[in-house]
Each structure stands twice: as C-alpha cells, then as structure tokens.
C-alpha positions as CSV (number, residue, x, y, z in Angstrom):
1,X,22.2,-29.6,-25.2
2,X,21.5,-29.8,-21.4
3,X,24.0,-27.0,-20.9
4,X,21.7,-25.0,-23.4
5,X,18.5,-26.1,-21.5
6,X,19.6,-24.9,-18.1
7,X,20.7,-21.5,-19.3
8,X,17.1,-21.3,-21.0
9,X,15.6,-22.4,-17.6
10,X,17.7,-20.0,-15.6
11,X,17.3,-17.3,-18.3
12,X,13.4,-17.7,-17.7
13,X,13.4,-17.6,-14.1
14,X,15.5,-14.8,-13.9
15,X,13.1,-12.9,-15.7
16,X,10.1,-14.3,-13.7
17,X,11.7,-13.6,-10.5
18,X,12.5,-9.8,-11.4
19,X,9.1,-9.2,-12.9
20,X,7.5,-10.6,-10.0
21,X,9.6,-9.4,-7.5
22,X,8.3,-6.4,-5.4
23,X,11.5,-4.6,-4.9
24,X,11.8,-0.8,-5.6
25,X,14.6,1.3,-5.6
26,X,13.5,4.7,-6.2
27,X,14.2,8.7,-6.0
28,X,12.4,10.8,-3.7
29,X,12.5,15.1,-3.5
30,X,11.7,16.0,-0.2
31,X,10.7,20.0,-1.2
32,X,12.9,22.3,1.1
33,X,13.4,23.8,3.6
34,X,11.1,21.7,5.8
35,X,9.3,19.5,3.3
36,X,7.5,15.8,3.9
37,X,6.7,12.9,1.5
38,X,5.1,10.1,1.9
39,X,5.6,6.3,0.2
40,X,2.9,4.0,0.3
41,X,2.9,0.1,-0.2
42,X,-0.1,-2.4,0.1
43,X,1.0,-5.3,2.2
44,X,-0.8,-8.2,3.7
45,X,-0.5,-9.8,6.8
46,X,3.0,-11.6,7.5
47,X,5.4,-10.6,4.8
48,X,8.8,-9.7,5.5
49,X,10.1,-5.6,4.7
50,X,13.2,-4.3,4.3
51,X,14.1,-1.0,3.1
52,X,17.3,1.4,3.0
53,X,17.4,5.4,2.8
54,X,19.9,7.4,1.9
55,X,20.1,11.1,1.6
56,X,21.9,12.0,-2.0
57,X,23.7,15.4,-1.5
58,X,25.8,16.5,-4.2
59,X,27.1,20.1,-2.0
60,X,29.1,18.4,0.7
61,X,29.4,21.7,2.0
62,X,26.6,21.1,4.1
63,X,24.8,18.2,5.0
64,X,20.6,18.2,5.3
65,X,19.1,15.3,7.8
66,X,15.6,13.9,7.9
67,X,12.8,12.3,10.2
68,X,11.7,9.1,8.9
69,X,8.4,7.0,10.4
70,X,7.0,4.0,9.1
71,X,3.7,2.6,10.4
72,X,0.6,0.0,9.7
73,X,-2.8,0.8,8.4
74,X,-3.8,1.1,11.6
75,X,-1.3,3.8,13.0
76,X,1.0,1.2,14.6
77,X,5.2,2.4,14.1
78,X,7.0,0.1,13.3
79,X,10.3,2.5,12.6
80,X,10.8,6.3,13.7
81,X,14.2,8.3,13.4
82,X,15.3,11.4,13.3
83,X,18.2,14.2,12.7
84,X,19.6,11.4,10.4
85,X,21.0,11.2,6.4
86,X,20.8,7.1,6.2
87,X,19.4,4.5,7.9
88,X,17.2,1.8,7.6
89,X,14.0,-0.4,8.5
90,X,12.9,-4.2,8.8
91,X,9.6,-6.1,10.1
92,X,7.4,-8.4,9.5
93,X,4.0,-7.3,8.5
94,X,1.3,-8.1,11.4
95,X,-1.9,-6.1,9.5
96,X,-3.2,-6.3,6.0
97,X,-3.2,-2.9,4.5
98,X,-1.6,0.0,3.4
99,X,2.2,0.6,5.4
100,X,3.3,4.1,5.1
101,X,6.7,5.6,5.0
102,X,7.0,9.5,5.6
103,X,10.0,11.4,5.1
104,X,10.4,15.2,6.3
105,X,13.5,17.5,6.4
106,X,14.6,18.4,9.6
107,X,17.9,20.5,9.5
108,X,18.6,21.7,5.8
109,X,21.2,24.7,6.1
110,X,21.2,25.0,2.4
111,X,17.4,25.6,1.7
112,X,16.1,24.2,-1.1
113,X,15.1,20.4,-2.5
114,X,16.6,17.3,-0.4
115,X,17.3,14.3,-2.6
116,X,16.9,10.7,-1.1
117,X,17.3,6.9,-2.5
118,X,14.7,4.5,-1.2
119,X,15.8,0.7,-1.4
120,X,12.3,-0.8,-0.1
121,X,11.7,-4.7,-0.6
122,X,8.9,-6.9,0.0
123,X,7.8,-10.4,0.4
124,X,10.1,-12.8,-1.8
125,X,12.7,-9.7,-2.4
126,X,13.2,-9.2,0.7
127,X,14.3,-13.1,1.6
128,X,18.3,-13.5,2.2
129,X,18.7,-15.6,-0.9
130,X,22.4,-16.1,0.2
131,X,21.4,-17.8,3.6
132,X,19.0,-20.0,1.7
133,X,21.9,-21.1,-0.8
134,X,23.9,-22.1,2.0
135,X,21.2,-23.7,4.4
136,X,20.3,-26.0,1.4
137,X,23.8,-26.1,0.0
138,X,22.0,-25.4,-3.6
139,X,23.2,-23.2,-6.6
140,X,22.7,-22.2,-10.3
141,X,19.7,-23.7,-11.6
142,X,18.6,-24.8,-8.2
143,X,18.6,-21.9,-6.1
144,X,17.0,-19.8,-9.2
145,X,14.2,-22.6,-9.8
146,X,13.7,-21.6,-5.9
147,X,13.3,-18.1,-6.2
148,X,10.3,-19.1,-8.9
149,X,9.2,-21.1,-6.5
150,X,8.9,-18.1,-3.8
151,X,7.9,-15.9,-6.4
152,X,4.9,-18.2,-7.8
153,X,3.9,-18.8,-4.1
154,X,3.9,-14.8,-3.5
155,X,1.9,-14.4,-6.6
156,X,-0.9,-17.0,-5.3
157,X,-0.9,-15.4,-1.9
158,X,-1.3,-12.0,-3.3
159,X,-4.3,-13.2,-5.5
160,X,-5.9,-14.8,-2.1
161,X,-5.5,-11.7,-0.7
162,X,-7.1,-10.4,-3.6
163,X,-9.6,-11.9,-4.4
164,X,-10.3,-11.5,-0.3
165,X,-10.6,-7.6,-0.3
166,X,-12.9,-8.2,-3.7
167,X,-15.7,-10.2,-1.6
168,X,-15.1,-7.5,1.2
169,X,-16.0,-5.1,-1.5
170,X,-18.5,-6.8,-3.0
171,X,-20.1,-7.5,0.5
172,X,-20.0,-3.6,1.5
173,X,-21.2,-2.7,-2.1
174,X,-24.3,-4.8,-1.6
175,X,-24.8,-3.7,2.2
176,X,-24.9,0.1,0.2
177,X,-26.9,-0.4,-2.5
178,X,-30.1,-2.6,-0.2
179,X,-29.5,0.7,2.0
180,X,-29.9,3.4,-0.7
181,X,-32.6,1.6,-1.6
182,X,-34.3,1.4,1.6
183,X,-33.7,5.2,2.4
184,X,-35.5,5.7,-1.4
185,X,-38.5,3.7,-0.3
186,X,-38.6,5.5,3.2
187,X,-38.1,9.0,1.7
188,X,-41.0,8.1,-1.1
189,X,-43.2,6.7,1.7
190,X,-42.6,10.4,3.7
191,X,-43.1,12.1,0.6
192,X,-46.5,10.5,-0.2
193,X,-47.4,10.8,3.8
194,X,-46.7,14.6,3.4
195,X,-48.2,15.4,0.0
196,X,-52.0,13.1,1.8
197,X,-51.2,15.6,4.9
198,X,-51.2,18.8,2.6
199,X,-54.4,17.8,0.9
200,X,-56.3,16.8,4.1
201,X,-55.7,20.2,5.4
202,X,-56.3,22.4,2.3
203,X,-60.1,20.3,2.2
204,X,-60.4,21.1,5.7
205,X,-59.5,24.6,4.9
206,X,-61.8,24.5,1.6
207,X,-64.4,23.1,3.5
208,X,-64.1,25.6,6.6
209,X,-64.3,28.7,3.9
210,X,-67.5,26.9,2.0
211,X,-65.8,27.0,-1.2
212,X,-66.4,23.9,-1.9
C-alpha cells in the first residue's frame, strides 16, 4: 500500500514538474546562405539560464558555422560567439523582460538551409538537480517532492511578476485614456474657439458690406 502511494506521489510530481517546467529543446532553420533567427523568452529578474546549440548537418562534406548573441531587454550581451557549430550559454538574469537569442550563418560552403538544436532552460529547469540530491543526501520521493516544491515556488513568482506587469499596464492604460481625453476636450475647445472666430469676422465682413 505505501509502496503504491509513493509511486502515485512521484507519478504526480513527475508530471507537475515537466508541465511546469520551462525547458525547451527545439529546431531552428537558419535560411541560407547568410540567414538570421531570432529566439525570444520572457524572463524576470534573477532566474538562472542555461542553454545548448548545436548545428545538425547531415552532409559532412562540409561543415556551415554560426554567430550566436544573447542579450537583455535592454541591449546588455550576456553571450556572443562566432565562426562556431556548438557551444553554449549560462547567466543569471539581472533585468525583467524579454532575453533574445540570435542566430546567423556565417560560413556555409554548401548554400542553402542550416539546421540547429536549441537546448534552452530556465528557472527550476535549469537547477543542477543532481548537486541538490547530493548536498541534501535525498532521493526518490524526496528529491521529486522537491522539484514540486521549486516548481510551485517558480509558478507563484511568475504570477507576482504577473500580476506586476498587469498594474504597470493598467497604470499606463489609465495615464492614456485621461490623456486622449484631455487632447478631445482641448481639440473641442479649439474647435468651438475657431468656429466663434469665423463668425465674428464674417459679421464684421456683413456688417462692413451693409448687408445686414
């Protein structure tokens, strides 16, 4: 019975932990000969990155390399290579915002698309479970229970954050709208002052002809 409880418990934070998780693995086609694309990930401040790249060439013939560069939301680089087919970047997030990862071909003798692999992890993903395990000296049902505790901890940070940029919203959205409304009382104020204007001077004008 308590052998069939744990594998429930660690069946159900397995599951947590990978839906949760912010870890994406995917394939990117850098358009040849010299083409550039861009991966972009919204982070807040003081969350741990890693990512891998790999260049997937099935013609060993030749061999096509890329520039890679990584910055902040405000232009900051945290990672810049080039001339090279794999590599890889880590750092921990000092800005809230959108990180950006571009990828262009450099030297592609073969013309043509360049296909690359993109390991990039965030946040609980990113932590060295294995060090954890052995700092703690926990396993099985322990060291899952604290990945779900690193993942529901990730989750309430990102809804802070959240809930954060929706009052920043919110706060510009209000600013705009008591603006707009001001510029449409100012502009029907200069309206009305123009339209008084116009019919001052056509009764002068009247007036100066005698027609009325």
């Amino acid at each position: 019975m308590e052998k069939n409880i744990a594998s429930i418990i660690v069946s159900s934070a397995l599951l947590f932990f990978l839906f949760f998780s912010t870890s994406d693995a995917i394939w990117i086609t850098l358009p040849g000969p010299s083409g550039m694309k861009c991966v972009s990930e919204e982070i807040q401040n003081n969350v741990v990155v890693l990512a891998d790249y790999l260049v997937i060439q099935a013609d060993q013939s030749y061999h096509p390399t890329i520039s890679v560069k990584v910055t902040s939301p405000y232009g900051n680089a945290f990672h810049h290579s080039e001339n090279v087919t794999v590599g890889n970047f880590a750092f921990t997030t000092q800005e809230s915002g959108s990180y950006l990862a571009c990828f262009s071909v450099l030297h592609n003798p073969g013309g043509g698309e360049v296909q690359m692999n993109l390991d990039w992890k965030i946040g609980v993903a990113a932590k060295d479970w294995d060090s954890v395990a052995r700092k703690d000296k926990i396993e099985g049902v322990e060291l899952e229970l604290k990945k779900l505790e690193g993942s529901v901890e990730a989750i309430h940070e990102n809804l802070v954050y959240l809930k954060g940029r929706e009052a920043e919203m919110r706060t510009v959205s209000e600013t705009t709208n008591s603006r707009v409304a001001w510029f449409s009382f100012m502009s029907l104020g200069i309206c009305i002052a123009v339209s008084v204007l116009q019919l001052w001077h056509l009764k002068r004008y009247f007036l100066k002809k005698k027609l009325i």
